[in-house]
C-alpha positions as MATLAB code, in Angstrom:
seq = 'XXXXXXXXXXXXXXXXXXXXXXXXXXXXXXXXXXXXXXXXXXXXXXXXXXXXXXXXXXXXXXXXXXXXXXXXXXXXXXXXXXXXXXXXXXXXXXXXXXXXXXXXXXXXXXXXXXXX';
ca = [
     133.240  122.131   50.971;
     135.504  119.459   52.284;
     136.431  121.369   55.384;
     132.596  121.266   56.387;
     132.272  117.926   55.873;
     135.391  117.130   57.689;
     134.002  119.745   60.597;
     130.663  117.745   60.565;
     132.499  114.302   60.626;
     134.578  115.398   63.779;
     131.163  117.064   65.409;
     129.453  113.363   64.969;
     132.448  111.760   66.403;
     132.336  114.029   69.299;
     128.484  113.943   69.731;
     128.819  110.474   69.568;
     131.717  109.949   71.870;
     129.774  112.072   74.819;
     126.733  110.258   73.974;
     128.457  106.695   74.916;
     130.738  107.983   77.665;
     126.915  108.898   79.550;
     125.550  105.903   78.382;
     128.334  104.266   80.212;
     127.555  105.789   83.218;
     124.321  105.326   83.091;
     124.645  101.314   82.574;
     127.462  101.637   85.484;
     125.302  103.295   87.665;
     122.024  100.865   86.722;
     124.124   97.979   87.160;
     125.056   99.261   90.957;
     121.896   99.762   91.750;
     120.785   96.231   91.037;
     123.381   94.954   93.373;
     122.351   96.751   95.759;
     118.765   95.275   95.009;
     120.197   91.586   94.864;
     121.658   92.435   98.215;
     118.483   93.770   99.515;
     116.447   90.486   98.049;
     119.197   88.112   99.052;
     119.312   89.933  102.908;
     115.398   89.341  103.397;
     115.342   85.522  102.060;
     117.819   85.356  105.168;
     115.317   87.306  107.071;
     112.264   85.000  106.208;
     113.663   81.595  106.491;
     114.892   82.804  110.120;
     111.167   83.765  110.730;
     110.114   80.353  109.511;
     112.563   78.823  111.820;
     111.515   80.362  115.060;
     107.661   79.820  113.896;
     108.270   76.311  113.376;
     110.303   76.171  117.153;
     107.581   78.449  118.166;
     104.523   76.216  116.673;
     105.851   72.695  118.442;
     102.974   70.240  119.623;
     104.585   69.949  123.034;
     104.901   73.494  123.510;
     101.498   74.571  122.450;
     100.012   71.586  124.950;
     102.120   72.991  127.443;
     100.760   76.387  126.953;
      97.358   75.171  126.556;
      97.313   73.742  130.126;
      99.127   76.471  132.036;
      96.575   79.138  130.648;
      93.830   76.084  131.143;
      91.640   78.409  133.782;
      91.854   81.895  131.639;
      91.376   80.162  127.957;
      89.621   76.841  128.951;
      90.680   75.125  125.426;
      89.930   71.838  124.892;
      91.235   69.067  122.397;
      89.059   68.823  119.430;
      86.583   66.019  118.965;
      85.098   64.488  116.231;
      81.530   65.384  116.599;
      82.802   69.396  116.916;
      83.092   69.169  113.127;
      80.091   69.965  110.326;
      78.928   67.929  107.603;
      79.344   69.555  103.528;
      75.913   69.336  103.571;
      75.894   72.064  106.201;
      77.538   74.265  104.167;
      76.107   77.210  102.676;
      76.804   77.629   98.809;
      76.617   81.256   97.303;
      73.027   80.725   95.034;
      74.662   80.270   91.199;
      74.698   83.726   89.391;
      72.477   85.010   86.908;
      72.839   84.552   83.404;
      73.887   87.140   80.751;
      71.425   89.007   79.086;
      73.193   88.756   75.093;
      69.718   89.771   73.054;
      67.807   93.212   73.892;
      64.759   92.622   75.582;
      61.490   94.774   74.295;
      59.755   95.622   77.575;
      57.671   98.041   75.711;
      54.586   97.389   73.288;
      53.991   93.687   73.439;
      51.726   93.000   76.777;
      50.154   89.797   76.151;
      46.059   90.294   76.188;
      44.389   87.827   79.021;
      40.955   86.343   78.151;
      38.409   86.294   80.481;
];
C-alpha cells in the first residue's frame, strides 16, 4: 500500500514538474511576444509624430499663400471674408424625436361617436 502511494506521490511530482516547465515556456514565449508588440507600438509613435512634423512644415501660412497664388488661374481661391459666413439661425436642426410609447395603446373598440 505504501509503494502506491509513494508511486502516486512521484507521478504528481512529475505531472506537476512538466506542467510548470510548459507553463514556463509559455510565460517566456508571451512575454517575447509583447516586446515585440512594445517595439511595434513604440516604432509607430516615432512614425506619427514624424507625420505630424512634416504636416505641420507642410501646413505653414506662407507656404499655403504661396501655393494659393501660383495655382491663382487653375483654383481661383480667394481669402475669406466676413460676410462668406452664415448666421446659427441659418442652421438647420434635426426636428426633436418622438417620444416613447411606455403604455399600450387600444386602437381597437373605442371610436368616439360624433353628434350631428
Amino acid at each position: 500500500m505504501r509503494s502506491l502511494i509513494y508511486l502516486a506521490t512521484a507521478l504528481a511530482v512529475m505531472g506537476l514538474a512538466f506542467w510548470a516547465y510548459r507553463e514556463n515556456y509559455r510565460t517566456q514565449s508571451a512575454l517575447g511576444e509583447m516586446k515585440t508588440l512594445q517595439r511595434d507600438i513604440a516604432s509607430l509613435r516615432e512614425g506619427l509624430s514624424v507625420l505630424k512634423a512634416e504636416w505641420a512644415y507642410l501646413n505653414r501660412p506662407d507656404r499655403l499663400r504661396e501655393l494659393a497664388n501660383l495655382n491663382f488661374e487653375r483654383l481661383a481661391l480667394l481669402p475669406l471674408q466676413p460676410s462668406q459666413f452664415g448666421a446659427v439661425a441659418q442652421v438647420a436642426y434635426p426636428p426633436a424625436p418622438m417620444p416613447l410609447l411606455l403604455e399600450p395603446v387600444d386602437t381597437i373598440g373605442a371610436i368616439p361617436e360624433t353628434q350631428p
